[in-house]
N, C-alpha and C positions, 0 to 999 in steps of 0.2 A: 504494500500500500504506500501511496506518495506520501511526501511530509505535509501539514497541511501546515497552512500560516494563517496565524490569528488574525493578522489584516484582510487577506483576502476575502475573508466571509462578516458580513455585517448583518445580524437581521435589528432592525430598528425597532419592532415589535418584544425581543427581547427572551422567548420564550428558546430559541434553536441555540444550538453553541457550534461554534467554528467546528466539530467534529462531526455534528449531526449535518451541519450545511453540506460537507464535505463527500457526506454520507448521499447524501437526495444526489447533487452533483453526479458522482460516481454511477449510479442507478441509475439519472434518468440520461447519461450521456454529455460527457466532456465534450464529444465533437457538435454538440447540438447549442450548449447556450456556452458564455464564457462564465469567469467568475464574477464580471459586472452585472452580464444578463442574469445569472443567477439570481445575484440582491437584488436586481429591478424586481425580478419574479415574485422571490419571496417575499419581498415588503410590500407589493400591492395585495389588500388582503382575497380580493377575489380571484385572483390569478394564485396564490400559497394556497389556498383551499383547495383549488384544482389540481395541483400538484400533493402536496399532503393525504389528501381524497385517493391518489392510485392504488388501487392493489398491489402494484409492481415495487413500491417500498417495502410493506409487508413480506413480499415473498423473497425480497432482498435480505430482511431482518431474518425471517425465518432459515435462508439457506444458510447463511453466514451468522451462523449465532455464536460459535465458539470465539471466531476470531472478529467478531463485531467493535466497535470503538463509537459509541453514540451516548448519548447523555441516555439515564434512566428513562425519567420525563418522556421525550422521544421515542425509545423503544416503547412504552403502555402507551405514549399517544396513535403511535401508528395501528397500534396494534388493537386499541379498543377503538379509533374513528373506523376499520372495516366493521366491527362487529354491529356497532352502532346504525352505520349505514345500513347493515343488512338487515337491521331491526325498523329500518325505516325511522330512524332518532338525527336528524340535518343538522341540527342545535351543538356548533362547538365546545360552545361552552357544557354541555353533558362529557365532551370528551375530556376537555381540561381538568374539569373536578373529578371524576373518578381514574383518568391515569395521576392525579397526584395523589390521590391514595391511595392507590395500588405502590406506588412509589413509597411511601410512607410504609403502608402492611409489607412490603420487600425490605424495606430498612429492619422494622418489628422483628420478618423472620428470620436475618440473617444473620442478628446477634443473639437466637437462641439457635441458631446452626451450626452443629462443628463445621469442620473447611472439610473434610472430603465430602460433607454432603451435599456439595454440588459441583460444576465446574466450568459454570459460567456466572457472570456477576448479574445477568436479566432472569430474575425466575418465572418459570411457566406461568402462564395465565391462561387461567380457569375463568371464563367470565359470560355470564350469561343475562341475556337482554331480555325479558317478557313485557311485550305489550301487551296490554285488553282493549279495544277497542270500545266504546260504549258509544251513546248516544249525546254524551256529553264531554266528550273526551276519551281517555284513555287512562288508565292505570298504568302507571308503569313501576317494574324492580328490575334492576340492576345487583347482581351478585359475583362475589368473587370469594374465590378459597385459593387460600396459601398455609396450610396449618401449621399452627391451630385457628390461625386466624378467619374471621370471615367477616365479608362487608356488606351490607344487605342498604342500599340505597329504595324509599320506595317511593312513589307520588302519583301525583294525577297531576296531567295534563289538559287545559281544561282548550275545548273547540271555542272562540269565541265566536264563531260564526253560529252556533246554537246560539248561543244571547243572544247578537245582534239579530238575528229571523225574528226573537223573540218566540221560539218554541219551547221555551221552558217554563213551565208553570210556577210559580212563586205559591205557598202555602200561608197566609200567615195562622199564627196560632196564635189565640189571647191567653191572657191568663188564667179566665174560667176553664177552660179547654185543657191548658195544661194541669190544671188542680185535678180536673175532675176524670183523668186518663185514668185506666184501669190498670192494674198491676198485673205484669206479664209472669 
C-alpha cells in the first residue's frame, strides 16, 4: 500500500481521516479522480453520499479486513449505511449514531478480550435493521451483538404525510371519561 500524506486528503466535514480518504480513493480508482477531485467529491455533501452509498467500499472492507488501515468510525459507517439502505432507512444521520456505538460496544469489548481473541482491530458486526411499516409510520429496532454486549436502539418513525391528509383521528378524552374507565 502507498504512503498516504496527511495533506493530501482534507475532508472539511470532518468525520473521514486521511486513511479512510485514502481508502475510498484506492476503491473507487486512482486513474478516475485525482486527490483534489477526491476533496471536491467528498466535501460536496450530495456527491460523498453517492460515493459512501457504494457497495463497492463495503466489499472492499470486507475482502481486505486483515490488512485494512481505516479509522473505526469508517469501517461500522460503511458497513451499517448498506445494511440501512437495505432496510430502506436514507437518514444519515441513523448511520452516524449507531456506527458510533458500535465503535464505542468495540472499545467495551476489547478491553475485556484477551489478544489472541481476535486478529483484526474491526470486530464483526452483527446488526440487524427491523422495520414495521404501519399506517402511521413505522417502528423501527436497530440491534447489534458483540458479547456480552448488546445494543437494542428502538423508535417510530412517524409518516407526516398521515397528519398532513389529516387521516388521523384525534380522540380526546375528558376527565369524567378517564375516572370512570373500567379496570382491565
Amino acid at each position: 500500500m502507498e504512503e498516504i500524506h496527511e495533506e493530501a486528503y482534507h475532508d472539511d466535514i470532518g468525520l473521514l481521516t486521511a486513511e479512510d480518504m485514502s481508502f475510498v480513493h484506492d476503491t473507487i480508482g486512482r486513474d478516475i479522480l485525482s486527490e483534489e477531485e477526491l476533496n471536491l467529491v467528498l466535501n460536496n455533501p450530495k456527491l460523498r453520499s453517492q460515493i459512501l452509498d457504494s457497495p463497492a467500499l463495503s466489499e472492499a472492507l470486507c475482502t481486505n479486513l486483515t490488512h485494512l488501515n481505516v479509522s473505526e468510525f469508517f469501517y461500522y459507517s460503511i458497513m451499517v449505511r448498506q445494511v440501512m439502505l437495505t432496510a430502506g432507512l436514507e437518514a444519515e444521520e441513523y448511520t452516524q449514531n449507531v456506527a458510533s456505538s458500535l465503535v464505542r460496544m468495540a472499545n467495551m469489548r476489547r478491553k475485556i478480550m484477551e489478544r489472541g481473541d481476535f486478529s483484526s482491530r474491526y470486530l464483526p458486526l452483527n446488526l440487524e435493521v427491523l422495520c414495521e411499516e404501519g399506517p402511521y409510520g413505522c417502528n423501527l429496532r436497530i440491534s447489534s451483538r458483540m458479547d456480552p454486549y448488546e445494543m437494542v436502539l428502538e423508535g417510530f418513525i412517524a409518516d407526516l404525510k398521515a397528519f398532513k391528509n389529516g387521516s388521523i383521528d384525534i380522540v380526546h378524552v375528558s376527565a369524567d371519561t378517564k375516572e370512570n374507565k373500567p379496570d382491565l
